[in-house]
Every structure is written in C-alpha cells, then in structure tokens.
C-alpha positions as a LaTeX table, in Angstrom:
\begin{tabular}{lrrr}
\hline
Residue & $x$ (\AA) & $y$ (\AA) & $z$ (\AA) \\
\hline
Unk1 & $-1.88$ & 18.98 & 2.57 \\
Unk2 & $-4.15$ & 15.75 & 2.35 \\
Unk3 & $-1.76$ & 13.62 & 3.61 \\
Unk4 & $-2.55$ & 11.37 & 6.87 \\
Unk5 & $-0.88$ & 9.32 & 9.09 \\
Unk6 & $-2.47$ & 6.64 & 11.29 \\
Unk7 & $-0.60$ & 4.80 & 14.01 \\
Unk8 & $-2.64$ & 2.02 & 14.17 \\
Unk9 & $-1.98$ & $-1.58$ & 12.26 \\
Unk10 & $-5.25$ & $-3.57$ & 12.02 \\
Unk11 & $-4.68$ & $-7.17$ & 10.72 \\
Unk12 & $-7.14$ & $-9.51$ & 10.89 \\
Unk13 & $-7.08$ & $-12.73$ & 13.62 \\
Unk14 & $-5.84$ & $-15.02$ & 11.37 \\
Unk15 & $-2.28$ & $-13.25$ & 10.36 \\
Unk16 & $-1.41$ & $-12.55$ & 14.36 \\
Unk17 & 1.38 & $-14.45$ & 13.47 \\
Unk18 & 2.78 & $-12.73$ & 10.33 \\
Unk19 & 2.13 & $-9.45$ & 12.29 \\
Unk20 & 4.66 & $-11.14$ & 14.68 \\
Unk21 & 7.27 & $-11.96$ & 12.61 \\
Unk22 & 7.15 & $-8.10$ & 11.77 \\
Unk23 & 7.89 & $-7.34$ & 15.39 \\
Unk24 & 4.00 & $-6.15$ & 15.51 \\
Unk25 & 1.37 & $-6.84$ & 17.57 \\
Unk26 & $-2.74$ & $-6.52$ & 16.78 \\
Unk27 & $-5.71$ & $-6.61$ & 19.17 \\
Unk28 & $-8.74$ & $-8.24$ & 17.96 \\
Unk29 & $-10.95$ & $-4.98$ & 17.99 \\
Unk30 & $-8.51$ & $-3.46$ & 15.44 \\
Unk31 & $-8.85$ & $-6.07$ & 13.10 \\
Unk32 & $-12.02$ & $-4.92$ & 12.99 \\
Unk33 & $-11.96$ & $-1.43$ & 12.18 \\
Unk34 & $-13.91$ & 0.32 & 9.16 \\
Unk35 & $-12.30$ & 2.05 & 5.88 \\
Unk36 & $-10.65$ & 4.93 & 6.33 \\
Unk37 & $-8.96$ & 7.57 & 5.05 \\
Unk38 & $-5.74$ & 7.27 & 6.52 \\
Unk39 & $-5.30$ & 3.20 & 5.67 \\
Unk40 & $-5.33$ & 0.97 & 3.40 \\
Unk41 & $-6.80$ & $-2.90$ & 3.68 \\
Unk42 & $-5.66$ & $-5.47$ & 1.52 \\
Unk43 & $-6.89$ & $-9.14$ & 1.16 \\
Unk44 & $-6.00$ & $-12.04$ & $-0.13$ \\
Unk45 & $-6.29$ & $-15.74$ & $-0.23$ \\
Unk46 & $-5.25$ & $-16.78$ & 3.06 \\
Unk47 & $-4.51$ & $-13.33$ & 4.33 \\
Unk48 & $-5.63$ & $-9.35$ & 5.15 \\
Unk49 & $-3.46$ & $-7.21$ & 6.36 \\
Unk50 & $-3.99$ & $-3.28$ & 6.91 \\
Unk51 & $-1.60$ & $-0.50$ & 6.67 \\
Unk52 & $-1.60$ & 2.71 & 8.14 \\
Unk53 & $-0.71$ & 5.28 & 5.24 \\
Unk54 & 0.29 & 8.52 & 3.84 \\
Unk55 & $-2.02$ & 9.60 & 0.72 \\
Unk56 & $-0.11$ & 11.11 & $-2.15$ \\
Unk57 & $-3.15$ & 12.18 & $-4.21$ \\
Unk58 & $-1.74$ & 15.19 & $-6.03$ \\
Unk59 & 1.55 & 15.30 & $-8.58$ \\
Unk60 & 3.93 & 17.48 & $-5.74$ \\
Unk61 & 2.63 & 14.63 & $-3.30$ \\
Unk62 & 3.18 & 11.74 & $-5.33$ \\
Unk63 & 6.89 & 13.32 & $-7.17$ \\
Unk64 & 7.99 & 13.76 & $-3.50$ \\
Unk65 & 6.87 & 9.89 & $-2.64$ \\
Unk66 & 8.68 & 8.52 & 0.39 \\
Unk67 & 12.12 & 10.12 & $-0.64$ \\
Unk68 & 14.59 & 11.05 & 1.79 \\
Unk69 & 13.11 & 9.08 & 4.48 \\
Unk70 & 15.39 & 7.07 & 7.02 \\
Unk71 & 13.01 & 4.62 & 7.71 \\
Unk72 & 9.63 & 3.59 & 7.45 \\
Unk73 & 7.75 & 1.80 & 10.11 \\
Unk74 & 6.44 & $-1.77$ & 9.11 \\
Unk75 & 2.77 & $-0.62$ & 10.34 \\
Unk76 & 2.82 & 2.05 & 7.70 \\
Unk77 & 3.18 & 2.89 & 3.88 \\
Unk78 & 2.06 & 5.91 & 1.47 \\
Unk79 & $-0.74$ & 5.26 & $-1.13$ \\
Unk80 & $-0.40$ & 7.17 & $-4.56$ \\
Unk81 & $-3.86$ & 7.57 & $-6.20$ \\
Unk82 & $-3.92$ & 8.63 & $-9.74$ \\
Unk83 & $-7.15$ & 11.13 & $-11.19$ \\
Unk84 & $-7.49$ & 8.14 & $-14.10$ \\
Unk85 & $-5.80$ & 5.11 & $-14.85$ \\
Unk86 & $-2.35$ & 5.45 & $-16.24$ \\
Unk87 & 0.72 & 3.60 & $-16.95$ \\
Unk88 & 2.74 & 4.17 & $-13.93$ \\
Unk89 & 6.62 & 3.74 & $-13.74$ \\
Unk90 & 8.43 & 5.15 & $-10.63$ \\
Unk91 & 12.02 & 5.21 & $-9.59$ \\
Unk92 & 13.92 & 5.24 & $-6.45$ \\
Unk93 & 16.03 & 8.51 & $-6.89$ \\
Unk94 & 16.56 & 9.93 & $-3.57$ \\
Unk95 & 14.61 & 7.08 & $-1.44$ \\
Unk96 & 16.88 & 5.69 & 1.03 \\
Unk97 & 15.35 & 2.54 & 2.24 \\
Unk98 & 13.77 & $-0.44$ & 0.22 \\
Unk99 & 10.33 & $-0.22$ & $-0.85$ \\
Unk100 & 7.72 & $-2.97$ & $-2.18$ \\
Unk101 & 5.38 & $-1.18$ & $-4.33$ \\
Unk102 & 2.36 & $-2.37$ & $-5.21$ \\
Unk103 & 0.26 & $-1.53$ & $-8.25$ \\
Unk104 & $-3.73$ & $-1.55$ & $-8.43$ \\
Unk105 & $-6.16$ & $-0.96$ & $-11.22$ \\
Unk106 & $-9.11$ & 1.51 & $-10.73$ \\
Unk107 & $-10.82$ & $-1.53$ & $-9.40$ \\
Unk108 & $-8.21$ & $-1.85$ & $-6.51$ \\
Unk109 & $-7.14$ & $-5.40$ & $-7.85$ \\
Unk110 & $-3.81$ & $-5.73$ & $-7.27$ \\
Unk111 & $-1.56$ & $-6.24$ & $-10.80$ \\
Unk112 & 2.27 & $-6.28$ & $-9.85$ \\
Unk113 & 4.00 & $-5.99$ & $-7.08$ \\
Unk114 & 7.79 & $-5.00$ & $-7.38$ \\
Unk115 & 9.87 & $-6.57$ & $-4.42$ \\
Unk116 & 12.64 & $-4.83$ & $-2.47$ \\
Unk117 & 13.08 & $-1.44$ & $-4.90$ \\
Unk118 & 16.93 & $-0.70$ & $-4.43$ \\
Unk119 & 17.55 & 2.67 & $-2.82$ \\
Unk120 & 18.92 & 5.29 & $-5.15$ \\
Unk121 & 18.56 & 3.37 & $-8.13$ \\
Unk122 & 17.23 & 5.59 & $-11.56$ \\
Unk123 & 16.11 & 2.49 & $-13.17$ \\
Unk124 & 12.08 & 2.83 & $-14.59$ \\
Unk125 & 10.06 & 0.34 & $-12.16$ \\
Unk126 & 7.35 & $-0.37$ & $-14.68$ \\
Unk127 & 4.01 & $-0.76$ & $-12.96$ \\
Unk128 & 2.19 & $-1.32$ & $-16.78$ \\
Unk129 & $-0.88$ & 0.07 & $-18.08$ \\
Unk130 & $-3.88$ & 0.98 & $-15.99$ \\
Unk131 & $-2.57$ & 1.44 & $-13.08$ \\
Unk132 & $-4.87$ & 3.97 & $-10.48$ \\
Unk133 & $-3.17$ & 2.74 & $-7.18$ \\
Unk134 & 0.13 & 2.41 & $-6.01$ \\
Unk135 & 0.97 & 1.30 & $-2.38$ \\
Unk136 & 4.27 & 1.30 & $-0.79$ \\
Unk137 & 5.42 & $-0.30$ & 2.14 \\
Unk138 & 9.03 & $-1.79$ & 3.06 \\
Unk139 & 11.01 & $-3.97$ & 1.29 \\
Unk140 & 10.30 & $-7.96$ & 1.93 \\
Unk141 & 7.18 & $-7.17$ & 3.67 \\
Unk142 & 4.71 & $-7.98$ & 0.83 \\
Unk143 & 6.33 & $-11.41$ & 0.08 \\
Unk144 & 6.43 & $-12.18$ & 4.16 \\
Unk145 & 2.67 & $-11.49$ & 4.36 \\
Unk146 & 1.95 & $-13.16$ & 0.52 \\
Unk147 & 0.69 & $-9.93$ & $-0.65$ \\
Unk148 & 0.68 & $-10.75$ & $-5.04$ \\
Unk149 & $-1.27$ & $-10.04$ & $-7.89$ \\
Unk150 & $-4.88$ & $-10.98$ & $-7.95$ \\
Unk151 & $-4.82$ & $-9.33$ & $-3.77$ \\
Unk152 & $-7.70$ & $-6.65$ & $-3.45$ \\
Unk153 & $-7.04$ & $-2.93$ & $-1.99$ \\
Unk154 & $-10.09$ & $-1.33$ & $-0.01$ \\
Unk155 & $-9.63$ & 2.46 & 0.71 \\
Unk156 & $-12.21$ & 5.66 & 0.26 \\
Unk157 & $-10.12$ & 6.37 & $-3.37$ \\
Unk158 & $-11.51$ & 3.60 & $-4.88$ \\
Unk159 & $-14.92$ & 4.09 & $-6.46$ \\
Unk160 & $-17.64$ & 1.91 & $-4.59$ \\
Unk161 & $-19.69$ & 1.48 & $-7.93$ \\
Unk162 & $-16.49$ & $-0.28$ & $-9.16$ \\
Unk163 & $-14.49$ & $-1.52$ & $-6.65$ \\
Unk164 & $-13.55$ & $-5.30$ & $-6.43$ \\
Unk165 & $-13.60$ & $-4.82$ & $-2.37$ \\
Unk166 & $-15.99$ & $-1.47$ & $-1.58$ \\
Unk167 & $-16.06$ & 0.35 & 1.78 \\
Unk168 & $-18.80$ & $-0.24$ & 3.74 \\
Unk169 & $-21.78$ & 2.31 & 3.53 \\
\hline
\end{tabular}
C-alpha cells in the first residue's frame, strides 16, 4: 500500500503564529525540510504551510478517501493524485468529520478550494475540469491559514518539467 504518514508539520517562520492558532507548534529546522513523499508544501502570498499526508494514488485508495475516520489531526491530510487530469467531483458519504479539499491542476496550481465539506452529505463537490491533485485537510483550516486559488502545491507527484513549484533536485 503506498500510503504514508509523516508526523511532522513544517511551516515556514513566518506562519508560527497561524500554526498557533491550530494548537501547533514548528521549529525553525522543520520549516526547512526538503520534498517528500509523505507531505505536501503549499505556498502562497503571504503564507507556506506543510502538511504531513496520506497518498491516495490508486482508485481503491482514493474511493476509500478519509472515510470513516473520527478525526484527523490538523498537522495532517491525504493527497489524491490522479494518472491524468480529470474532472474531479467527490462526496462525503461515509466521512465523519469536515474536510477542506483542495483541487490542483497537473501543474500543482491550486483552482478551488471547497470549505468545511459536511459529513455524510451525497451532494457532488465539483472540483471542475483538469483537476490532477486533490488535498484534504480539516474543515476551516484552509481559510485560517488563507490557503485559495492561485496557492502552489510542491510534492514528488507533480512533474518537475511542469510544475509551477518543482522539488528540488
């Protein structure tokens, strides 16, 4: 199973205080650390913010999402990467706690990001066309940190060649 969890949150220096509103605390050396597998980076203007993550990178993994979960720690989130870019519509049938999901394109560019998800609900949540990434982390916490359309997504999924924010090397 390719899924990974990290227990680490990096953020860097300058959202210390959003990490503390969270109930989370982030040494400098952290903020620092390189792409990895098992997170996910995200920037935007005025903020970064890193998440530690669960990769759903195969259709069981990503039809099984977060469901059934209690809770999720803030730190953490699950990353659904698609083989090609697709519309992508999920629902919450069977999740029981509130999710922000946010969609990328195949450049990691963020696109949409659905706020607070309702638990249980079978509505579509319509992520539109193109989508290749799909984070999900708990409801509220992308509109605390600012986290919107136009934010960037760095992870080892998204092709360096194309990727608005590469890893390093």
């Amino acid at each position: 199973m390719r899924r990974r969890i990290l227990a680490v949150l990096a953020l860097t220096l300058g959202l210390t205080s959003g990490l503390t509103s969270l109930g989370l605390a982030v040494t400098p050396a952290l903020a620092e650390a390189a792409c990895a597998a098992d997170r996910v980076d995200l920037r935007w203007d005025g903020g970064r913010e890193s998440f530690a993550i669960e990769v759903a990178d195969d259709p069981a993994e990503r039809a099984q999402g977060l469901m059934f979960r209690e809770s999720l720690d803030p730190a953490k989130g699950m990353l659904f990467v698609y083989e090609s870019p697709r519309r992508a519509q999920f629902w919450m049938k069977n999740t029981l706690i509130p999710l922000d999901m946010i969609f990328a394109d195949a450049t990691g560019t963020v696109t949409r990001v659905h706020a607070n998800a309702v638990p249980g609900d079978l509505t579509p949540i319509d992520g539109g066309e193109g989508v290749a990434f799909v984070l999900e982390i708990n409801g509220g916490v992308a509109a605390r940190l600012g986290i919107a359309p136009g934010a960037t997504l760095r992870h080892p999924a998204v092709p360096r060649a194309t990727a608005a924010w590469p890893c390093d090397g």
